[in-house]
LUMPA-64555 format. One record per residue (C-alpha): x, y, z negated; residue number from 1. Coordinates in steps of 0.5 Angstrom, whole numbers, always signed. Example, Ala and Ser with C-alpha at 12.3 -4.5 7.8 and 13.67 -1.06 7.14 Angstrom:
# LUMPA-64555
ATOM     xx     yy     zz  seq
ATOM    +25     -9    -16    1
ATOM    +27     -2    -14    2
END
This chain:
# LUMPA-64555
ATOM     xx     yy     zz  seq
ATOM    +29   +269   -280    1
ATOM    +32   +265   -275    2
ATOM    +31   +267   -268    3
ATOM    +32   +261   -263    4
ATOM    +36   +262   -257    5
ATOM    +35   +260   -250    6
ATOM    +39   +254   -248    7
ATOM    +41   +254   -240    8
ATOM    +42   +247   -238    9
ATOM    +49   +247   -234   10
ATOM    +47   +245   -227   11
ATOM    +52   +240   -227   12
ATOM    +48   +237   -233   13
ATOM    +41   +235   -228   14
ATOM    +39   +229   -225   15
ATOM    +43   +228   -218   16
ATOM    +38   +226   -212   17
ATOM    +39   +219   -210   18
ATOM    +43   +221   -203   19
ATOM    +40   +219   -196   20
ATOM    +43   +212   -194   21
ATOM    +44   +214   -187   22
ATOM    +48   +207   -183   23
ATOM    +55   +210   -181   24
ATOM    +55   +211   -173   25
ATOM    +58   +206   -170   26
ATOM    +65   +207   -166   27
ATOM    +65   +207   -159   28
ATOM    +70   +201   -157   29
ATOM    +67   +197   -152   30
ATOM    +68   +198   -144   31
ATOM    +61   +196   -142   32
ATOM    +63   +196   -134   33
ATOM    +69   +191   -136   34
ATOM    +64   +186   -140   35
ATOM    +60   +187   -134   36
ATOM    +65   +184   -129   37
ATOM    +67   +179   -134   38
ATOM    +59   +177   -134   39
ATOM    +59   +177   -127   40
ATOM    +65   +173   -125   41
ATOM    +62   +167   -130   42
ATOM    +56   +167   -126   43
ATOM    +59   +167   -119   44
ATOM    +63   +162   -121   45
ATOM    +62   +156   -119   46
ATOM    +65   +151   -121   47
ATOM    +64   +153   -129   48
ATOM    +58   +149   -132   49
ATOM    +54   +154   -134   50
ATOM    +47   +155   -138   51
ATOM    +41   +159   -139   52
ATOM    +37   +159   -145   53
ATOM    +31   +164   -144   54
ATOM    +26   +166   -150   55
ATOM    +20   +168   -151   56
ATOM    +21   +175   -149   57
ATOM    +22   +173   -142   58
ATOM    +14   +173   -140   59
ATOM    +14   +180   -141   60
ATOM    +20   +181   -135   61
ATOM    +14   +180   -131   62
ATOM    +12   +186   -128   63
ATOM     +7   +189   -124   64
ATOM     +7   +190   -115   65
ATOM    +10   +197   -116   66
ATOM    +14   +197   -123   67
ATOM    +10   +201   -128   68
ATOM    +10   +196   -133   69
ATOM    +10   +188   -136   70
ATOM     +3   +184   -134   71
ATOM     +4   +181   -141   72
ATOM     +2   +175   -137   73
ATOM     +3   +171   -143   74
ATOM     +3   +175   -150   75
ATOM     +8   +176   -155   76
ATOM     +7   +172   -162   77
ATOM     +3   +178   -165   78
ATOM     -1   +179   -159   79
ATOM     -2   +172   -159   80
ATOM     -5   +172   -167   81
ATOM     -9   +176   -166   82
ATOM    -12   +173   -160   83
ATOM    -12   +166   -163   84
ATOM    -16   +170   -169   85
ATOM    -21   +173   -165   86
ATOM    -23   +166   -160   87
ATOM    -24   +162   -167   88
ATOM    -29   +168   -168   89
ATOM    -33   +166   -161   90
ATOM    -33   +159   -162   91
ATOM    -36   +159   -169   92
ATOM    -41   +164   -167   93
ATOM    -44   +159   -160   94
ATOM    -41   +153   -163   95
ATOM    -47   +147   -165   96
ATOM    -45   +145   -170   97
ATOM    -43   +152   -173   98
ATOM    -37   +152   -176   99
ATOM    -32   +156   -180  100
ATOM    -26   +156   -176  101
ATOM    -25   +165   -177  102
ATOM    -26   +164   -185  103
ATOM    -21   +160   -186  104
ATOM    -15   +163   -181  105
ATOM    -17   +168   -185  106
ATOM    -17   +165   -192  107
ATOM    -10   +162   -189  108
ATOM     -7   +168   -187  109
ATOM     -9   +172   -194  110
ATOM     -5   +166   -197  111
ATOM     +1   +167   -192  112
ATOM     +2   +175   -194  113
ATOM     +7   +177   -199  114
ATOM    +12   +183   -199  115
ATOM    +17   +179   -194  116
ATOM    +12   +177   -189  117
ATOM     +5   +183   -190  118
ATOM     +3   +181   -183  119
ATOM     +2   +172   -182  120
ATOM     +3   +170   -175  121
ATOM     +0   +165   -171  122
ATOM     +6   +160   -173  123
ATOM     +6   +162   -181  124
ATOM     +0   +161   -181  125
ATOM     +0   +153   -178  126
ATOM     +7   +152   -182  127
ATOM     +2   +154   -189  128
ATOM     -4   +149   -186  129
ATOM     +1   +143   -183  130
ATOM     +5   +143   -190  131
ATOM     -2   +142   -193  132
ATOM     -4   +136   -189  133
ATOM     +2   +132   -189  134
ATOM     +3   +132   -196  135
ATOM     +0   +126   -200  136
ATOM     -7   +125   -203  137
ATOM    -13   +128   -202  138
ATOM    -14   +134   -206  139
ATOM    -18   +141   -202  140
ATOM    -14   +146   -200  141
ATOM    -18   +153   -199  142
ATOM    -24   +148   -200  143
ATOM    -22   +145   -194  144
ATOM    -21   +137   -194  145
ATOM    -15   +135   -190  146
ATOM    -20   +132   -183  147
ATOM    -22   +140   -183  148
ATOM    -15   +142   -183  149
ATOM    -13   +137   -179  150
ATOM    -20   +139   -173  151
ATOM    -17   +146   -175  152
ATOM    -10   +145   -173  153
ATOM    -12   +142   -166  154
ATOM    -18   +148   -165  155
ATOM    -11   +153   -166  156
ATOM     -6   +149   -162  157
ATOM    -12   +148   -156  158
ATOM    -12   +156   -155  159
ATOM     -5   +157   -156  160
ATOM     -5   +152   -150  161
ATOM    -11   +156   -147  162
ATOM     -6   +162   -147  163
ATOM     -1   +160   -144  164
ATOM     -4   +157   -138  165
ATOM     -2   +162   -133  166
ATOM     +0   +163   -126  167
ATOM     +6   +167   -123  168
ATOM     +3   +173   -119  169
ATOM     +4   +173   -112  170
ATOM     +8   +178   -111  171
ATOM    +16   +177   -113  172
ATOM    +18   +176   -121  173
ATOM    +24   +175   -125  174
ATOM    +22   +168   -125  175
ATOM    +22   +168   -117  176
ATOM    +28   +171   -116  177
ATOM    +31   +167   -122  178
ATOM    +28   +161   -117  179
ATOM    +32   +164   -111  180
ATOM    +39   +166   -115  181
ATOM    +39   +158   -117  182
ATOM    +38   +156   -110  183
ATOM    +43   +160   -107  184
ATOM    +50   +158   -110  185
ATOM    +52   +150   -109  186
ATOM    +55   +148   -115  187
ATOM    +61   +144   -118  188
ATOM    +56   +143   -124  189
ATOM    +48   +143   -126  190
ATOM    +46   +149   -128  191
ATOM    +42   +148   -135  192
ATOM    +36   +151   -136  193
ATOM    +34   +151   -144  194
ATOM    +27   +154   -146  195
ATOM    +23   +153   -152  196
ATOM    +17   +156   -149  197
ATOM    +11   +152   -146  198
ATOM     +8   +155   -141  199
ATOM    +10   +153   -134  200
ATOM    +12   +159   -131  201
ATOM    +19   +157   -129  202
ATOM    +15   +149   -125  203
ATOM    +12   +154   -122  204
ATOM    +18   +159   -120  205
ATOM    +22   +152   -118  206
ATOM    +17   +149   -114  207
ATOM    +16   +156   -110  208
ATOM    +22   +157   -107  209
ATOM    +23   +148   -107  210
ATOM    +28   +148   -112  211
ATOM    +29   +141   -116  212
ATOM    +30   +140   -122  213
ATOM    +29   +135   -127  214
ATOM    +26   +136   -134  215
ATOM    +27   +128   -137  216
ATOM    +20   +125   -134  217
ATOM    +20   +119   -128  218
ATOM    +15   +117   -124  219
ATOM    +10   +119   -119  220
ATOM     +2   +118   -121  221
ATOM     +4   +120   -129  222
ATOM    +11   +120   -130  223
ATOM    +13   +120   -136  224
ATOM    +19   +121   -141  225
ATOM    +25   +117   -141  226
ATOM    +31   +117   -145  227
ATOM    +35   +113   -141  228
ATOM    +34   +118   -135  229
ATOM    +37   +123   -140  230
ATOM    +42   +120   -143  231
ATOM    +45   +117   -137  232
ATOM    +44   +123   -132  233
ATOM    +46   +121   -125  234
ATOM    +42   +127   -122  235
ATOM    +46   +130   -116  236
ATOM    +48   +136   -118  237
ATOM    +44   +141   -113  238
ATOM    +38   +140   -119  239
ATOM    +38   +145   -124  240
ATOM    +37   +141   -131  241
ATOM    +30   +143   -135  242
ATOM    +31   +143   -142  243
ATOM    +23   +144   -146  244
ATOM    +25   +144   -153  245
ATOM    +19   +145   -157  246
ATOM    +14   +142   -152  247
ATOM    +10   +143   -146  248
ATOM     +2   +145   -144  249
ATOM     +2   +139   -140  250
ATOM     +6   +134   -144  251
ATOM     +1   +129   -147  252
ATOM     +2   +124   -152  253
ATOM     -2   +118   -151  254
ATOM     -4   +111   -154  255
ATOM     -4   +105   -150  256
ATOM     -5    +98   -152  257
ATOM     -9    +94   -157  258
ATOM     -8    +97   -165  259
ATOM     -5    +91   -167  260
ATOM     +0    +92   -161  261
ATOM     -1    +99   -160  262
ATOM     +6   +104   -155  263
ATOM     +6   +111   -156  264
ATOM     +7   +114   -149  265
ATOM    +10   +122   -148  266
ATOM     +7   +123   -141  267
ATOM     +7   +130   -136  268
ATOM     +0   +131   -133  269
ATOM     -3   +136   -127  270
ATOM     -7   +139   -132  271
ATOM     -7   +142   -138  272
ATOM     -5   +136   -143  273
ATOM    -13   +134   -148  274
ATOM    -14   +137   -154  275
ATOM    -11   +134   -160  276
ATOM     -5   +130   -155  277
ATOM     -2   +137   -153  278
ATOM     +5   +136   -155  279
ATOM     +8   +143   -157  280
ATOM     +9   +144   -165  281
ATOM     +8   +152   -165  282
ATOM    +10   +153   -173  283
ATOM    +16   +152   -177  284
ATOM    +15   +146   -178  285
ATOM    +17   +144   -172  286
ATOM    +24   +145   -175  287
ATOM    +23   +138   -178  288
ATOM    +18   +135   -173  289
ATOM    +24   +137   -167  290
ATOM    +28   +131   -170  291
ATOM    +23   +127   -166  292
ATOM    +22   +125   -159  293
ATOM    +23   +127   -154  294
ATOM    +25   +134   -158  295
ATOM    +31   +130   -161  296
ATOM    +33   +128   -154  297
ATOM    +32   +135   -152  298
ATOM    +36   +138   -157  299
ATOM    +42   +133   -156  300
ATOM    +42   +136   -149  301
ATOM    +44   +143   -152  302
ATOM    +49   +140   -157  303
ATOM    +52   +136   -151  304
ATOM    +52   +141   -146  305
ATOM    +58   +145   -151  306
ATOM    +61   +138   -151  307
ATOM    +60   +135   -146  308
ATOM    +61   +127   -145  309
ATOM    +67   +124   -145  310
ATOM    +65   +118   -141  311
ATOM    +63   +122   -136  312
ATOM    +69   +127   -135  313
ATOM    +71   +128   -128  314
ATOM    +79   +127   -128  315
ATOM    +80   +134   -125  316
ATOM    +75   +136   -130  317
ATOM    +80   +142   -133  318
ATOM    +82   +144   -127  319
ATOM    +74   +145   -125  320
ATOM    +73   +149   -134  321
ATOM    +68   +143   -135  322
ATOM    +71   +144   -142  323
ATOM    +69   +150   -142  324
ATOM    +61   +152   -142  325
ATOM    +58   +159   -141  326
ATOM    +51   +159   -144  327
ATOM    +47   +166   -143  328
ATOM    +42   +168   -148  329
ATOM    +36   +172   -146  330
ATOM    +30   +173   -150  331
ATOM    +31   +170   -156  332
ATOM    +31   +173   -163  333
ATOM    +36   +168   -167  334
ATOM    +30   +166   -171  335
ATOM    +30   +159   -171  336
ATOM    +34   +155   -175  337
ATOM    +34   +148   -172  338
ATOM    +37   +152   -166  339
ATOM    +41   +156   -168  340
ATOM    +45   +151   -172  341
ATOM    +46   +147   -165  342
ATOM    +48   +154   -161  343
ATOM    +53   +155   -168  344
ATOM    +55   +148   -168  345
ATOM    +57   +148   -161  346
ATOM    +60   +154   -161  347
ATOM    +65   +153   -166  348
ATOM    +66   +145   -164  349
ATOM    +68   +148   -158  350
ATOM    +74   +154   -158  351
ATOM    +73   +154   -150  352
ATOM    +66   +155   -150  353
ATOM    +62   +162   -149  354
ATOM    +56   +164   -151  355
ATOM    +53   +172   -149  356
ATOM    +47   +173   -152  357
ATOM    +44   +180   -149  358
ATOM    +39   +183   -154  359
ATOM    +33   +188   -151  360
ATOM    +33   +195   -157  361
ATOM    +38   +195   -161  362
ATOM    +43   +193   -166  363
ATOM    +40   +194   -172  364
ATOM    +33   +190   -169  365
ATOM    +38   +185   -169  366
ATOM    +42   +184   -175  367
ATOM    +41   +175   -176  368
ATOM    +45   +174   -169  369
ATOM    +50   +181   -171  370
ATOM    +52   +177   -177  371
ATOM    +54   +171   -173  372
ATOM    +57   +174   -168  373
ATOM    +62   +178   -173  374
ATOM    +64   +170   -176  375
ATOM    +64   +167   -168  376
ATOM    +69   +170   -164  377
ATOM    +66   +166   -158  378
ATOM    +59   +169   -159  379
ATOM    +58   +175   -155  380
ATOM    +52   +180   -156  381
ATOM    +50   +185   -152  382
ATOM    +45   +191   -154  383
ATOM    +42   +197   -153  384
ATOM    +47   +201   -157  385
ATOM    +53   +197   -157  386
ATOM    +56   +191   -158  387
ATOM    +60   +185   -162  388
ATOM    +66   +182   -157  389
ATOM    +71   +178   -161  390
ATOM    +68   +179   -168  391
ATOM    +68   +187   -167  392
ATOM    +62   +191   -167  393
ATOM    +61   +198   -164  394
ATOM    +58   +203   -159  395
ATOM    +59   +204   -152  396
ATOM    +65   +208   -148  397
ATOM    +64   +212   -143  398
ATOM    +68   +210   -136  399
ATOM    +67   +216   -131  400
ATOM    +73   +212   -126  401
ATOM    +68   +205   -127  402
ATOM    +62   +209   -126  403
ATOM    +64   +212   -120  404
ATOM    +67   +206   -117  405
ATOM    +59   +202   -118  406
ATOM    +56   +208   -115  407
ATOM    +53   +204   -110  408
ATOM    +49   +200   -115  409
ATOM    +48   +204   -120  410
ATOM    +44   +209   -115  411
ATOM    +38   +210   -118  412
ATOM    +34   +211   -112  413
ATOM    +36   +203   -111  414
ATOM    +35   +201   -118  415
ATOM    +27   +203   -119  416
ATOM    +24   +202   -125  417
ATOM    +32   +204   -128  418
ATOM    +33   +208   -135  419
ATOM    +32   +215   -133  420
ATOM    +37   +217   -138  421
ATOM    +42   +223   -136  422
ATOM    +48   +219   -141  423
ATOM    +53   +215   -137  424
ATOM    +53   +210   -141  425
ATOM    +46   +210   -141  426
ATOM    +46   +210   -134  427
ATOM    +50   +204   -133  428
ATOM    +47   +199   -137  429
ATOM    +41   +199   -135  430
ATOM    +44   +196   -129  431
ATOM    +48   +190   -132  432
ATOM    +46   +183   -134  433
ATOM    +41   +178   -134  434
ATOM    +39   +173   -130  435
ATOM    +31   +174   -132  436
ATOM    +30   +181   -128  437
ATOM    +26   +185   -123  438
ATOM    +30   +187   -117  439
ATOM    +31   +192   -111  440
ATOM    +36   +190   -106  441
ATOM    +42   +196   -106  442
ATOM    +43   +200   -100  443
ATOM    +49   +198   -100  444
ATOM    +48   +191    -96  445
ATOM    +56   +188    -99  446
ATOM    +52   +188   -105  447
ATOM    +47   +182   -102  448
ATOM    +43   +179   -109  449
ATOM    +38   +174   -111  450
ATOM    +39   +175   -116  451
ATOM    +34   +179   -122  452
ATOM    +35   +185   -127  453
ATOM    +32   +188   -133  454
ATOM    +33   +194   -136  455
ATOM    +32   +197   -142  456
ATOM    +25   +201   -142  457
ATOM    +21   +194   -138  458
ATOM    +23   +188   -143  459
ATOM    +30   +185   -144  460
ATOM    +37   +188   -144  461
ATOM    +40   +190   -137  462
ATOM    +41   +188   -129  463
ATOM    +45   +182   -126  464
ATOM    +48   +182   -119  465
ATOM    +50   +176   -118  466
ATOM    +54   +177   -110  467
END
């Protein structure tokens, strides 16, 4: 009779847990106080052509009279999903005829969800209903027929145009201050405003300080857009220029003549463009929609803007960095292809342009335009927990001398509403850059600004003085 002895597995023999993937902490390379001069040097320069491109993050810097918090006076896009969601639900309820405008959102939405998109926004949700009603045939989609797509797609676009006619507050915004900065500083070239957004909040700001500017419309009663002002672009250099790249609430398409000899015409109202003629395209669409006027036009503004015009050089252009644009980027998540192409296309057509790109949180929440800075040595991006400057990627150091040579500005007693963490580094960017921003003016009265400032725990990235 055989006895059966315990066998003892070797612990070497059983199965390995899987280790934890835990990113690598970054090495601190980047002197953030020398990036800070630098940023400040290329906005004080004046006789360097400069640019802002301002995302939709920027509504969100509009604070409150005492600093407590945004007034998210316009919502983000998930605020803005779910508003939009809840106004189609209102409207099917006091509309007479009733209709079913909430039961298809959500039939779409459902159709939109998949393991990389779980939660639709308002722009997949109109990318999935316009692909339906531009494809050929007349075949039904979520038994909807394609003019009920259609009076659906209008219904959408009308509350987002809804959503975003807002007024600045009274009291003094980034937008405002942004306004006053602009206004401050005589200029070789025009400052270049670039924005995809609708809303008219830097209209307003503009027209509250009586700064100029020159969005592509002429005419006094019902101007309209003229390709030909753009292109030619002989206004004086003291107007800043307004680049909307996907549209405004207030342009409107409009048809005049017989149908036979019928012109289509993009003019800007005094009002809210009518529903069903607004001339936005929220939806990834638009990525092919934008080769049409007047955003083919706008577009060439920004590929012109890193090349500038030969014909229309100045002879002592070199002299004057004409060759060499600075664009700021500020509230922009590098999300949309058609003008990232354009922003890569310029950057790498150019050597001498340069492209700072300031992202509110941190890098890791960035890893779209943290992959394109580490290919674009001239391609700068600037986050809460680091950096990539010349292609390389790391954290912060601190500089004790460079924050005791700032003191005077970066006293937090002249910076309210400032990051109140206890780290240098910290600290101190939470004052650096960008030209949408809140702003206390500093005890130290050498330091005497118009310009706007950020920081970390309101909305975007950091603080821009601009002496």
């Amino acid at each position: 009779m055989s006895v059966s002895k315990t066998s003892t597995t070797p612990s070497s023999a059983l199965p390995a847990t899987a280790p934890v993937s835990v990113p690598a902490p970054l090495s601190a390379i980047h002197d953030i106080v020398q990036q800070v001069r630098h940023l400040r040097q290329v906005l004080q320069d004046d006789k360097a052509r400069l640019g802002c491109f301002f995302g939709a993050g920027c509504p969100l810097g509009i604070y409150k009279k005492d600093g407590s918090g945004s007034m998210v006076l316009i919502p983000a896009v998930a605020q803005l999903t779910k508003q939009v969601a809840e106004k189609l639900a209102e409207k099917d309820k006091s509309s007479d005829p009733a209709t079913v405008h909430r039961q298809s959102w959500d039939q779409l939405s459902q159709e939109c969800t998949s393991d990389e998109c779980k939660e639709p926004t308002v722009e997949d949700i109109l990318t999935e209903l316009r692909t339906f009603i531009y494809r050929r045939g007349r075949s039904k989609f979520l038994d909807m027929s394609k003019e009920q797509c259609v009076e659906l797609d209008k219904v959408i676009c009308g509350l987002i145009a809804e959503a975003m006619k807002k007024d600045l507050p009274d009291h003094r915004c980034a937008y405002t201050r942004f306004a006053a900065w602009l206004g401050g500083i005589h200029r070789m070239f025009p400052v270049e405003v670039f924005t995809p957004n609708y809303d008219l909040l830097f209209e307003q700001a503009f027209e509250k300080h009586s700064h100029p500017h020159f969005d592509g419309f002429v005419g006094s009663r019902e101007p309209w857009f003229d390709i030909a002002s753009i292109e030619h672009d002989v206004v004086p250099s003291r107007w800043t220029r307004l680049w909307k790249l996907h549209g405004s609430i207030n342009w409107e398409q409009v048809t005049e003549g017989t149908a036979a000899n019928a012109r289509i015409r993009v003019v800007r109202v005094a009002r809210a463009a009518a529903v069903g003629q607004v001339m936005i395209y929220p939806s990834h669409i638009k990525y092919d929609q934008s080769r049409r006027m007047p955003y083919l036009a706008m577009l060439d503004r920004l590929r012109s803007f890193f090349r500038g015009d030969p014909g229309k050089r100045r002879k002592d252009a070199d002299s004057y960095d004409e060759g060499a644009p600075r664009l700021i980027v500020c509230g922009y998540s590098f999300l949309d292809d058609h003008i990232n192409e354009v922003i890569l296309d310029g950057l790498r057509g150019n050597r001498k342009a340069q492209c700072f790109a300031l992202m509110y949180s941190d890098l890791a929440s960035h890893p779209r335009v943290v992959e394109y800075a580490s290919a674009y040595a001239n391609l700068t991006v600037l986050a809460q927990d680091g950096a990539v400057i010349g292609t390389r990627k790391g954290s912060y150091k601190a500089d004790p001398t460079a924050l005791a040579e700032n003191k005077p500005w970066l006293d937090s007693s002249d910076s309210a509403g400032a990051s109140s963490s206890g780290a240098h580094c910290k600290s101190y960017l939470s004052l650096p850059i960008n030209p949408l921003t809140d702003h206390r003016y500093s005890k130290n009265h050498f330091f005497d600004f118009h310009a706007a400032v950020d920081d970390f725990k309101k909305g975007f990235f950091c603080r821009l003085y601009a002496v």
